[in-house]
C-alpha positions in Angstrom: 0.0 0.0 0.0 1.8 3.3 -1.0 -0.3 6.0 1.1 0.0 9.7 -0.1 0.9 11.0 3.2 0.2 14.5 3.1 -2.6 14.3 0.8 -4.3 11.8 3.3 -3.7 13.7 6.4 -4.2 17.0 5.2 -7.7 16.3 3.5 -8.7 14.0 6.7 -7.4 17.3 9.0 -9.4 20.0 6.6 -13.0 17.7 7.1 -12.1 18.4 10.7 -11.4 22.0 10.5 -15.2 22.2 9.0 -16.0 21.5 12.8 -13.8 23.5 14.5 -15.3 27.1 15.7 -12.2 28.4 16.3 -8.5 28.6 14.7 -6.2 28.7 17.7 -8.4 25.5 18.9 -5.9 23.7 16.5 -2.9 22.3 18.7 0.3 20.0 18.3 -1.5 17.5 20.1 -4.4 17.3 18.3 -3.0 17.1 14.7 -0.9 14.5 15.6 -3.4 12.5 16.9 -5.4 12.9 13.8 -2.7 11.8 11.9 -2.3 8.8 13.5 -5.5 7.6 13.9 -5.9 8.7 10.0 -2.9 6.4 9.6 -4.7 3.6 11.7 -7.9 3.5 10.3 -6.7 3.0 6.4 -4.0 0.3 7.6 -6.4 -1.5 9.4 -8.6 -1.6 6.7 -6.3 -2.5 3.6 -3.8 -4.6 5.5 -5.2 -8.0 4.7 -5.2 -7.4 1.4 -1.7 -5.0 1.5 -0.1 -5.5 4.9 3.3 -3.8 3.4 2.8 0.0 4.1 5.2 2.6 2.4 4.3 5.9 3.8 5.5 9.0 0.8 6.3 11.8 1.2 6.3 15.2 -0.1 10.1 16.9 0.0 10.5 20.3 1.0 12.0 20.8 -2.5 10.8 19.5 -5.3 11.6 19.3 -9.0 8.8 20.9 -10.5 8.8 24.2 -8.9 12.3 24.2 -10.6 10.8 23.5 -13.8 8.1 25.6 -13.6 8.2 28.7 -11.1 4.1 28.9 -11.0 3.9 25.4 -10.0 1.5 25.2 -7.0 2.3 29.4 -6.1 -1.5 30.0 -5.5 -1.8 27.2 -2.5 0.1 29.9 0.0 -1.9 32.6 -0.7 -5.1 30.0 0.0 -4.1 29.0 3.3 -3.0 32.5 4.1 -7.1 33.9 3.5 -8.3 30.4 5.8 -7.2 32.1 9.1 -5.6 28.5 9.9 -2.2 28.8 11.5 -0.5 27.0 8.7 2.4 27.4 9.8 2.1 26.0 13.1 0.4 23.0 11.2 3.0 22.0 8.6 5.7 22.0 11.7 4.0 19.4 13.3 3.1 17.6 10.3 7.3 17.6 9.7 7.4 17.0 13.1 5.0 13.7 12.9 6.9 12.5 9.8 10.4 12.3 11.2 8.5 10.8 14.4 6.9 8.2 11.6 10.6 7.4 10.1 12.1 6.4 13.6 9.3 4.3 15.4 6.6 3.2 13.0 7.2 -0.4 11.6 6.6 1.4 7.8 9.2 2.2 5.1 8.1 6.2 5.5 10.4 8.2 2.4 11.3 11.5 2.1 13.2 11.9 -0.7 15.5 15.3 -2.0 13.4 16.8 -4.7 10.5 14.5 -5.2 7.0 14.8 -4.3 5.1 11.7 -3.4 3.5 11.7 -6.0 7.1 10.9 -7.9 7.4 8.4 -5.0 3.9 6.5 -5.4 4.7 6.7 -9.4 8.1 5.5 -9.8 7.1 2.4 -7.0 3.9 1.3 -8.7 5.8 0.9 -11.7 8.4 -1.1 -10.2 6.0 -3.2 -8.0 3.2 -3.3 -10.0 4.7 -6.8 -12.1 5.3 -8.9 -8.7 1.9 -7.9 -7.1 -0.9 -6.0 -6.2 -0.8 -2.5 -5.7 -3.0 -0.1 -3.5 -2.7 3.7 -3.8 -4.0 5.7 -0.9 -5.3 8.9 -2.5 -8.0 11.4 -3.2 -5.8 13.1 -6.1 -6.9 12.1 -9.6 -3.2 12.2 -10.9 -3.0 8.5 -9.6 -5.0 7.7 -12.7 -2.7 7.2 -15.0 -1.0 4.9 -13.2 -3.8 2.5 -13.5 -2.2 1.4 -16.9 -0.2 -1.4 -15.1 -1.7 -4.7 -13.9 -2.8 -4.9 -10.8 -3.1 -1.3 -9.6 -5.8 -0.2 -7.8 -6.9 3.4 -6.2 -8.3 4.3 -3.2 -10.0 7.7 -2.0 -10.1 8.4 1.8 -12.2 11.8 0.6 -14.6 9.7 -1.8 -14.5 6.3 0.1 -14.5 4.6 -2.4 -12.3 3.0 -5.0 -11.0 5.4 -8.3 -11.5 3.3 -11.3 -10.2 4.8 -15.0 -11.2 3.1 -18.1 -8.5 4.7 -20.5 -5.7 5.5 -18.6 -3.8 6.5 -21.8 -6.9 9.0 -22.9 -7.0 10.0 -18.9 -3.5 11.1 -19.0 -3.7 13.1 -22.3 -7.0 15.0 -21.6 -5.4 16.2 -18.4 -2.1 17.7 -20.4 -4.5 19.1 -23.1 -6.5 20.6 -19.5 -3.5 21.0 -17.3 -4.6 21.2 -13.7 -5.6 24.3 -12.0 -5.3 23.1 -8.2 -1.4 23.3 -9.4 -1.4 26.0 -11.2 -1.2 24.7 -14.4 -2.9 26.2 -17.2 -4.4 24.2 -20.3 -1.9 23.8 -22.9 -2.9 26.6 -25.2 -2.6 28.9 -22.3 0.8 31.2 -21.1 2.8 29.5 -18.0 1.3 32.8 -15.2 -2.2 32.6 -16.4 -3.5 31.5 -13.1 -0.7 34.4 -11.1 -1.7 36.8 -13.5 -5.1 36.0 -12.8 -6.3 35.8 -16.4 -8.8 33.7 -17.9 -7.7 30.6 -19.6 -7.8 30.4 -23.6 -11.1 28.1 -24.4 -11.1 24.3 -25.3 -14.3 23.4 -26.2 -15.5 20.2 -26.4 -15.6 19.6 -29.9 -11.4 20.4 -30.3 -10.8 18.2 -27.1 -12.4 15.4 -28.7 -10.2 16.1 -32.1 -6.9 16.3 -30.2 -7.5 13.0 -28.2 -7.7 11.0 -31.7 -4.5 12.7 -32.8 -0.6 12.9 -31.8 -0.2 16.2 -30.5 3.1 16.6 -33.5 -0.4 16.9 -35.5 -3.0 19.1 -33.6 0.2 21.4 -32.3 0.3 23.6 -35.5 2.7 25.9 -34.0 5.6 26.2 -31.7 3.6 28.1 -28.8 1.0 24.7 -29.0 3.5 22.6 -28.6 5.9 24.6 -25.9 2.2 24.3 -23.6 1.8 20.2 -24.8 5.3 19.7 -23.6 5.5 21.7 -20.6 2.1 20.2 -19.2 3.4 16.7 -20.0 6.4 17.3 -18.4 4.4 18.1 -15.0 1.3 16.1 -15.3 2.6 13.2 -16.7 4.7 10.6 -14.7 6.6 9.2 -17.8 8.9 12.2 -17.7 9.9 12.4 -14.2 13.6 12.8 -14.5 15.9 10.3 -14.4 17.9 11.2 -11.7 14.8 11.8 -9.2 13.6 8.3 -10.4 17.2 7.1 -9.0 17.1 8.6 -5.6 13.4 7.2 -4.9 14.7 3.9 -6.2 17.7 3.9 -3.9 15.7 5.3 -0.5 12.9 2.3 -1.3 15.7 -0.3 -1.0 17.5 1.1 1.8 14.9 2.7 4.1 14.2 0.2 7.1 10.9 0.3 8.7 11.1 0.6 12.6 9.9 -2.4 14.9 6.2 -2.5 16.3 7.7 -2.3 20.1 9.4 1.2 18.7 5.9 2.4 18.3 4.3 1.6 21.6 7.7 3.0 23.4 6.2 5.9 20.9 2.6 5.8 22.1 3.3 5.7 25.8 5.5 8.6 25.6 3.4 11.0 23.6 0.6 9.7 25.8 -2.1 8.3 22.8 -3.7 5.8 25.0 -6.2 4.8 22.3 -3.5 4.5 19.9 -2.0 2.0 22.6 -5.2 0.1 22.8 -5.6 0.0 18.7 -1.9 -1.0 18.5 -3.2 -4.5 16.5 -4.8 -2.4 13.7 -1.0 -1.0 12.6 
């Protein structure tokens, strides 16, 4: 089971914010609680079926904010207008990750420059051919990856499973689209449309359907087309994660150790989660 970490407790932590009445109501304590029980309650429930858990991670840095400098900019200035102390929040979710690294019995990687997104994608293609294959994610990237055997998507958010018919039409509708949660425009569109704050260029539904039945060499008929096919496919499409990136997450996957299950408790007795310590079968 690969489990999008940040996606997973982030999204679990925002349906609680919904019942919160107040921001500074938020503490340490009580996102890291959260967290673990988040991580609890989708172990226990997959681990017959997956008991090998590989918790990824996003990296502080990552490769395609080098690539492109618009990549995900808007998300600060979101959090920024919630009245959420961020800040505050992301410490202790850095904070809970290095505590997951040294006593959770879990292969939990952090690796320079990727996201774990490049984590989940580079894994399910190298695991995918000797089994089965959970991803634990609400983010519809994942998609594409549903073109190897045996791969199979799970939404915390949804609760339910993601299934994609056409993986290989999936993945190039949504470089045509691009993706605005990361600030990617669609492909006809200039890379700051989204900081600008100017309206997209329009795709209509009759071009989409065009584009999908041809190579983009053909529907590109110009360089500024195909400079927007490229760069989406670049970000959106995990085929062209670089090579090097690929290497490190190869490298941390074989080396990383999981800690022992006895690590844990020591862990749950002195950070004081009782219930953790009386769930302890369900990890």
């Amino acid at each position: 089971m690969l489990v999008d970490l940040n996606q997973v407790l982030i999204s679990n932590l925002m349906q609680h914010l919904k019942h919160v009445a107040k921001a500074d109501e938020i503490s340490e304590d009580l996102v890291r609680h959260m967290s673990i029980n988040t991580i609890r309650s989708n172990v226990k429930q997959f681990k017959s079926k997956y008991p090998n858990v590989i918790l990824c991670c996003d990296n502080r840095k990552y490769w395609r904010r080098d690539y492109f400098p618009f990549y995900k900019s808007q998300r600060k200035h979101d959090r920024e207008a919630s009245g959420y102390d961020w800040g505050m929040i992301f410490d202790t979710l850095n904070k809970i990750r290095d505590e997951l690294k040294e006593f959770f019995p879990y292969k939990v990687l952090d690796v320079d420059g990727a996201e774990a997104d490049d984590v989940i994608a580079v894994l399910t293609a190298r695991l995918a051919a000797h089994g089965s294959v959970l991803i634990l994610s609400s983010d519809k990237d994942f998609g594409q990856l549903q073109k190897y055997p045996n791969v199979t998507q799970y939404s915390p958010i949804l609760k339910r499973f993601v299934k994609i018919d056409n993986p290989k039409m999936f993945i190039k509708e949504h470089i045509i689209r691009g993706d605005r949660g990361d600030g990617i425009p669609n492909f006809l569109s200039a890379d700051n449309t989204f900081a600008a704050g100017e309206r997209q260029k329009v795709i209509n539904s009759k071009r989409l359907q065009e584009w999908l039945s041809q190579d983009a060499e053909t529907f590109c008929t110009n360089d500024t087309m195909l400079r927007g096919f490229k760069r989406n496919q670049t970000l959106v499409d995990f085929d062209y994660i670089p090579n090097e990136v690929q290497k490190k997450i190869v490298t941390a996957f074989d080396e990383t150790k999981p800690a022992t299950k006895q690590k844990m408790l020591d862990y749950f007795i002195q950070k004081n989660l009782k219930v953790m310590i009386e769930s302890i079968s369900d990890f």
